[in-house]
VEXDREN-2710 file (C-alpha; in Angstrom, 1 decimal):
% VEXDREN-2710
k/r/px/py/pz
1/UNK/14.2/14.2/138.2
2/UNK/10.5/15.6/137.4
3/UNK/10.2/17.2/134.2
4/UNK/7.9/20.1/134.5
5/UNK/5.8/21.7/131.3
6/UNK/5.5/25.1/131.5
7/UNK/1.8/26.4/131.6
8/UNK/1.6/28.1/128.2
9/UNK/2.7/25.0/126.4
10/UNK/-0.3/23.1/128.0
11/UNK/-2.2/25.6/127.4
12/UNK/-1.4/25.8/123.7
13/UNK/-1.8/22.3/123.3
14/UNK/-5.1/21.8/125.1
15/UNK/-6.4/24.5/122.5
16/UNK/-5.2/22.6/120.0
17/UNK/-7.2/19.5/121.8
18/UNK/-10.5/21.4/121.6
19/UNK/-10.0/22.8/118.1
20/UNK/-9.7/19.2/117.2
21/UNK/-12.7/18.2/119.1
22/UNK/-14.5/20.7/117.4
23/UNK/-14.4/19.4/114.0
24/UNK/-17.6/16.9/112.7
25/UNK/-16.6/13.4/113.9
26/UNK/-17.2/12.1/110.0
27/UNK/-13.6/13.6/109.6
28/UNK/-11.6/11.9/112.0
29/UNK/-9.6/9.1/111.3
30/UNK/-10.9/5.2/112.6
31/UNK/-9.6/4.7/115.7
32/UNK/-9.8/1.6/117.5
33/UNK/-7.0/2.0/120.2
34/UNK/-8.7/1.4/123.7
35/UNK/-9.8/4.3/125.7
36/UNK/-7.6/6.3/128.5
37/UNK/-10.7/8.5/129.8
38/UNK/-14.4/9.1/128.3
39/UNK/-16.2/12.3/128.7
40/UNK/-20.2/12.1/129.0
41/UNK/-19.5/8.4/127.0
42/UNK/-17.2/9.8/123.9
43/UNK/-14.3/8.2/124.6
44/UNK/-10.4/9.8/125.0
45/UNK/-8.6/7.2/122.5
46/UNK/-4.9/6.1/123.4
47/UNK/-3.5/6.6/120.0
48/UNK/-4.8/10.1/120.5
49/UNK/-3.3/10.4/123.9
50/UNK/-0.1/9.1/123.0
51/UNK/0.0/11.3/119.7
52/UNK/-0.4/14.2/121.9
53/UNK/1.9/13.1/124.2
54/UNK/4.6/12.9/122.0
55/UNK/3.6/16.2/120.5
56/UNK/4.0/17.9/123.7
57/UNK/6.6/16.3/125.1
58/UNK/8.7/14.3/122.4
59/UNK/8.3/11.2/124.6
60/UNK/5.9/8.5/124.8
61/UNK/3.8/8.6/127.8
62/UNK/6.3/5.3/129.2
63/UNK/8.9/7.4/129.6
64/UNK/7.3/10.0/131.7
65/UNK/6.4/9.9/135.3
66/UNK/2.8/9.1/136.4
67/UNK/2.2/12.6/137.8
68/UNK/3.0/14.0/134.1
69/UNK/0.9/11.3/132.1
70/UNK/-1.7/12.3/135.0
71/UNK/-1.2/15.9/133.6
72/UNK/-1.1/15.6/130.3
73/UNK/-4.3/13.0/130.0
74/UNK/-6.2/15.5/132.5
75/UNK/-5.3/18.6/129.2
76/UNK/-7.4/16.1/126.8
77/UNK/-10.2/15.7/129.5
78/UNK/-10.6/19.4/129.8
79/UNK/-10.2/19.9/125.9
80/UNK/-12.7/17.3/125.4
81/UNK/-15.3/18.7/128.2
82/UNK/-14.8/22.3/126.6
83/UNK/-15.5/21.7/123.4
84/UNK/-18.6/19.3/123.6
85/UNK/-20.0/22.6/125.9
86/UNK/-18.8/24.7/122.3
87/UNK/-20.9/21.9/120.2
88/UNK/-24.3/21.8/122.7
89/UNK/-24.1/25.7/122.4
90/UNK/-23.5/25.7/118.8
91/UNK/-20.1/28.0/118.6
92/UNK/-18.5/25.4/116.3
93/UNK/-21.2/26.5/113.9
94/UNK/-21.1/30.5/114.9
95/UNK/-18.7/33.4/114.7
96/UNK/-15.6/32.4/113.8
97/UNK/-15.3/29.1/114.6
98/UNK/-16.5/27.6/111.5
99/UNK/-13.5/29.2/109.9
100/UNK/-11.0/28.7/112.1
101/UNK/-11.6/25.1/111.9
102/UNK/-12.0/25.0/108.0
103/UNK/-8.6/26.6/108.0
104/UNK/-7.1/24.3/110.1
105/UNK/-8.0/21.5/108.5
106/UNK/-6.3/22.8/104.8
107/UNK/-3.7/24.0/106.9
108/UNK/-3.2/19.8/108.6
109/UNK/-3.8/18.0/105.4
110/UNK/-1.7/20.2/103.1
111/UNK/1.0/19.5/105.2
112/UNK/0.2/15.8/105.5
113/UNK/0.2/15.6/101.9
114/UNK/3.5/17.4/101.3
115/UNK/5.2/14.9/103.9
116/UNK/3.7/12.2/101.8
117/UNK/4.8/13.6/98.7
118/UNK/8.1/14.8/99.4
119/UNK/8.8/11.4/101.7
120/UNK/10.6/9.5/99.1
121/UNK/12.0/12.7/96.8
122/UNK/15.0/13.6/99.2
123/UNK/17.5/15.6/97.3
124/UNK/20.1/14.2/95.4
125/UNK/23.6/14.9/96.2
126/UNK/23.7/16.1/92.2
127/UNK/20.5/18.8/93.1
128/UNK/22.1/19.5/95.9
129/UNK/25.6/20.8/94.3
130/UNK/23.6/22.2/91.5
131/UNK/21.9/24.8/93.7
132/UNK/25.1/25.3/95.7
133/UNK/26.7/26.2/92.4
134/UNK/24.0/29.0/91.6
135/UNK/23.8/30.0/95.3
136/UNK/27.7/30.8/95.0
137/UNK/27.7/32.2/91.1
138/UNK/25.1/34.4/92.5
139/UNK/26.5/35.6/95.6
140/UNK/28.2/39.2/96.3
141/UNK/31.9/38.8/96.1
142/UNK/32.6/42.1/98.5
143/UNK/30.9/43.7/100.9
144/UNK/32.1/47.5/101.9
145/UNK/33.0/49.3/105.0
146/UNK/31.1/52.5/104.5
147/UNK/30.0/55.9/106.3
148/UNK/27.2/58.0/105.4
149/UNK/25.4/61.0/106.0
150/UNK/21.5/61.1/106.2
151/UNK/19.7/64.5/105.6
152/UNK/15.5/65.1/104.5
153/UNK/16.2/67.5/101.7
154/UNK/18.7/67.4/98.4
155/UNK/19.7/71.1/98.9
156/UNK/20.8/70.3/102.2
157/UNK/23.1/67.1/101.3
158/UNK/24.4/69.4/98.6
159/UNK/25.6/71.9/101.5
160/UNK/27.4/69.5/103.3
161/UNK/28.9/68.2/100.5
162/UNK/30.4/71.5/99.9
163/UNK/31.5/71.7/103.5
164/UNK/33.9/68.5/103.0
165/UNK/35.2/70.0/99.7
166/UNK/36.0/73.1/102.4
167/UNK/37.8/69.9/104.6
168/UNK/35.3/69.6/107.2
169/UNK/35.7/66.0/108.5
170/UNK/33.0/63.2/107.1
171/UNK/33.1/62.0/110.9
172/UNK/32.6/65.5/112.5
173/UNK/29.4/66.7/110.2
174/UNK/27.9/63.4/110.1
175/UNK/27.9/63.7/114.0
176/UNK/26.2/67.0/114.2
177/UNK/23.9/66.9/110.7
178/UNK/23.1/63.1/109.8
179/UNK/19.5/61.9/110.7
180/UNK/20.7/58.3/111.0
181/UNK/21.2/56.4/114.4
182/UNK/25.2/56.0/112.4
183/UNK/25.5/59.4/113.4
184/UNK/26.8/58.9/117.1
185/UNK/29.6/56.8/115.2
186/UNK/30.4/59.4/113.0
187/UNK/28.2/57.6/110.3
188/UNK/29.7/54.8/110.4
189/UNK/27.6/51.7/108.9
190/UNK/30.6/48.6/109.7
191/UNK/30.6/46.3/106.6
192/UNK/27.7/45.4/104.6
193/UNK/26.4/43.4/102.0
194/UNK/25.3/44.5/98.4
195/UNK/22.3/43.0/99.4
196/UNK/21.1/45.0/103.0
197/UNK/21.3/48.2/101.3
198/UNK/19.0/50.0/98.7
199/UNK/20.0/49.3/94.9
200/UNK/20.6/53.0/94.6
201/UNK/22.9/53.4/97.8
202/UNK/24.6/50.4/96.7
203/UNK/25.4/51.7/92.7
204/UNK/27.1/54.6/94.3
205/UNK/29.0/53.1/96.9
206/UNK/30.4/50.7/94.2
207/UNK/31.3/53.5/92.2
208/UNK/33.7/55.2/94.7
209/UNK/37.4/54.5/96.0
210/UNK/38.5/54.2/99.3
211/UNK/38.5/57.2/101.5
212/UNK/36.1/59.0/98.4
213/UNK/32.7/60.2/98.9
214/UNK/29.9/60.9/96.8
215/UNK/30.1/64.3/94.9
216/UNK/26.1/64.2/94.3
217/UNK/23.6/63.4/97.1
218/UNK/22.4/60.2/96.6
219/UNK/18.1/60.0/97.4
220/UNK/16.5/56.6/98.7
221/UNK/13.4/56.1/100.3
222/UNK/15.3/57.3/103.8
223/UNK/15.8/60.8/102.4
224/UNK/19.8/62.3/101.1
225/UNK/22.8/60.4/101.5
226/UNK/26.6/61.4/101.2
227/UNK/28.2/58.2/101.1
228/UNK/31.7/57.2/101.6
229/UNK/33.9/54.5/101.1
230/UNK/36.1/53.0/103.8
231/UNK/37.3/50.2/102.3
232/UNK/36.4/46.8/100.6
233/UNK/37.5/43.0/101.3
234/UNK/36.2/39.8/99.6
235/UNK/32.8/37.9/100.7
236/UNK/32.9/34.8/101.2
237/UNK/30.1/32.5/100.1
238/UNK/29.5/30.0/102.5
239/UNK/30.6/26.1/102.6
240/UNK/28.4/23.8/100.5
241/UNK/28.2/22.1/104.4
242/UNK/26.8/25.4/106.0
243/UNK/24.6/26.1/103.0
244/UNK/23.2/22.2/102.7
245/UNK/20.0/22.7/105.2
246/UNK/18.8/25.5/103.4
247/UNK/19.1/24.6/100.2
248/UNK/17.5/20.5/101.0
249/UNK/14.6/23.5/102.5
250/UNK/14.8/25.4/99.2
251/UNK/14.4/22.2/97.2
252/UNK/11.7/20.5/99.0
253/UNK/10.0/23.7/98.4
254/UNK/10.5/23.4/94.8
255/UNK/9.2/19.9/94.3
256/UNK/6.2/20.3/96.3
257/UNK/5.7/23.6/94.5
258/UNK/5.7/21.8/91.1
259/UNK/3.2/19.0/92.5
260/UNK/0.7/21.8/93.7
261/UNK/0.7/23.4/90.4
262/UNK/0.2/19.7/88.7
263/UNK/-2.7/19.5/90.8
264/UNK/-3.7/22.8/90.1
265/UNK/-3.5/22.4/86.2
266/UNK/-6.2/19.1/86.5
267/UNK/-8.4/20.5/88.9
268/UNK/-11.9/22.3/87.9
269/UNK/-11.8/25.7/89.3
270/UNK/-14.2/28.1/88.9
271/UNK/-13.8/31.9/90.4
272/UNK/-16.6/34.0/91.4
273/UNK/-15.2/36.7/93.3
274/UNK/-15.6/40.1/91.6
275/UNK/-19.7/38.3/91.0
276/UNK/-22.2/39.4/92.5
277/UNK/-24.1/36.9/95.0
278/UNK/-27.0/35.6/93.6
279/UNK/-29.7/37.9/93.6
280/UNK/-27.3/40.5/94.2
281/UNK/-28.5/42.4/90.9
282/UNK/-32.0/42.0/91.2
283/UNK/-32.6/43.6/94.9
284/UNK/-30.5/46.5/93.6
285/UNK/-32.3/46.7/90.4
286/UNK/-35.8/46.7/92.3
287/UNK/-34.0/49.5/94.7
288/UNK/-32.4/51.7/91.9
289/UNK/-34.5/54.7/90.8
290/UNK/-35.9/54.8/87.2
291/UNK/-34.3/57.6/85.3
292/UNK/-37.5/58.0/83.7
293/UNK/-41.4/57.3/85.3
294/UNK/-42.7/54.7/83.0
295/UNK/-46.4/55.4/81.1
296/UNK/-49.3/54.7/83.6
297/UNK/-50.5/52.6/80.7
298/UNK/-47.6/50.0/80.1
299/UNK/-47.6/46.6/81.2
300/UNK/-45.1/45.3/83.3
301/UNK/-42.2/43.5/81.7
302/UNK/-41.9/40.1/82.0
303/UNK/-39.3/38.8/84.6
304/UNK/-36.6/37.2/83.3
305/UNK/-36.2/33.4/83.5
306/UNK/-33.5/32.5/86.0
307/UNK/-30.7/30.3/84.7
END
């Protein structure tokens, strides 16, 4: 069967092709693999074919038919013609370009230097159940069925509340008075999470009982709340096997963390931000009005010697 690559993927990739081509040819790595194509005599190396090959495809270019490799080596050819047009006219080295590039290339090496770093620093089975333990001793232990009722104004919510004290149903005014998409479910909200709700929606719910409601209106950033209580049942943290990809994520992230700031702590930094640019201070000095004329008579002060 023919595998077929959809057009946006090549088209992605062949950007990424010219962006690469782009970049001064002091950067690039030495490659002596033998040639698939040149372009006006700059030659289309294999290692670079094949590394794009893979990156497209996941194969290597002998396991794909001829009309693919054909494809795929054509992508580099046009990436290659493009951007030596971008060089003769200059773009690399106008608008954007320039930054585009520079950002691509901290963007590539800082990632080629955490996989170097992090290569032999797996996590150990001992880190591993460590940060299960504080992902589960940190973790909600319920989660609550609630219902509430969303109105703009305090004196409002305050209304309604008096309503249910009159034994108007929750469901019924939440349907006709609640601002909340809940509202065509009679306010319902299904079960959540300590965590998906705001800290102050949360405290009250936690104070209530099931079937009770609050007797104050609760504000968040939303507006009023009534809230009520369905019911609560336990939360289950998950297994340490569902957890284990996130937290080998969360870890890497740590250790590569810790390396940046140990480069950060030996490197020479300096800066200049809030500065002005050089000469900055003079121009606007020279452009500034005097708040007073000086005497016709006095001599000019001396300019002062540049650092």
């Amino acid at each position: 069967m023919t595998m077929k690559l959809s057009r946006p993927l090549l088209l992605a990739a062949a950007v990424g092709v010219l962006l690469g081509a782009c970049q001064p040819k002091s950067s690039a790595p030495a490659d002596t693999s033998p040639p698939v194509a040149t372009v006006n005599g700059v030659p289309v190396s294999r290692d670079l074919y094949e590394f794009y090959v893979k990156s497209v495809t996941g194969k290597t270019s002998a396991d794909l038919p001829a009309d693919i490799r054909g494809k795929l080596l054509d992508n580099l050819v046009h990436g290659e013609v493009v951007a030596q047009q971008a060089v003769k006219e200059g773009l690399d080295k106008s608008g954007d370009a320039p930054y585009i590039l520079e950002l691509s290339r901290l963007n590539v090496l800082n990632q080629a230097v955490g996989d170097r770093y992090l290569k032999d620093k797996a996590p150990t089975d001992a880190e591993l159940r460590a940060e299960y333990d504080a992902y589960v001793a940190a973790s909600p232990k319920n989660e609550y069925h609630a219902r509430h009722i969303l109105v703009a104004t305090e004196p409002f919510a305050e209304k309604i509340i008096q309503r249910l004290g009159r034994g108007e149903k929750f469901e019924d005014l939440a349907r006709v008075e609640s601002m909340d998409p809940s509202k065509s479910n009679g306010g319902d909200l299904s079960w959540i999470r300590p965590d998906s709700v705001p800290p102050e929606f949360m405290k009250a719910l936690e104070s209530l009982k099931p079937g009770e409601y609050t007797r104050t209106p609760v504000q968040t950033t939303f507006g009023w709340h009534i809230v009520q209580l369905v019911e609560t049942r336990p939360l289950t943290a998950q297994s340490f096997e569902q957890r284990k990809p996130r937290i080998e994520q969360e870890l890497e992230r740590k250790k590569f963390k810790d390396h940046i700031d140990d480069l950060m702590r030996t490197a020479q930094v300096k800066k200049m931000l809030d500065q002005p640019a050089a000469g900055a201070a003079a121009s606007s000095a020279a452009r500034a009005p005097a708040l007073e004329p000086a005497p016709a008579a006095a001599p000019a002060p001396a300019a002062a010697p540049k650092n």
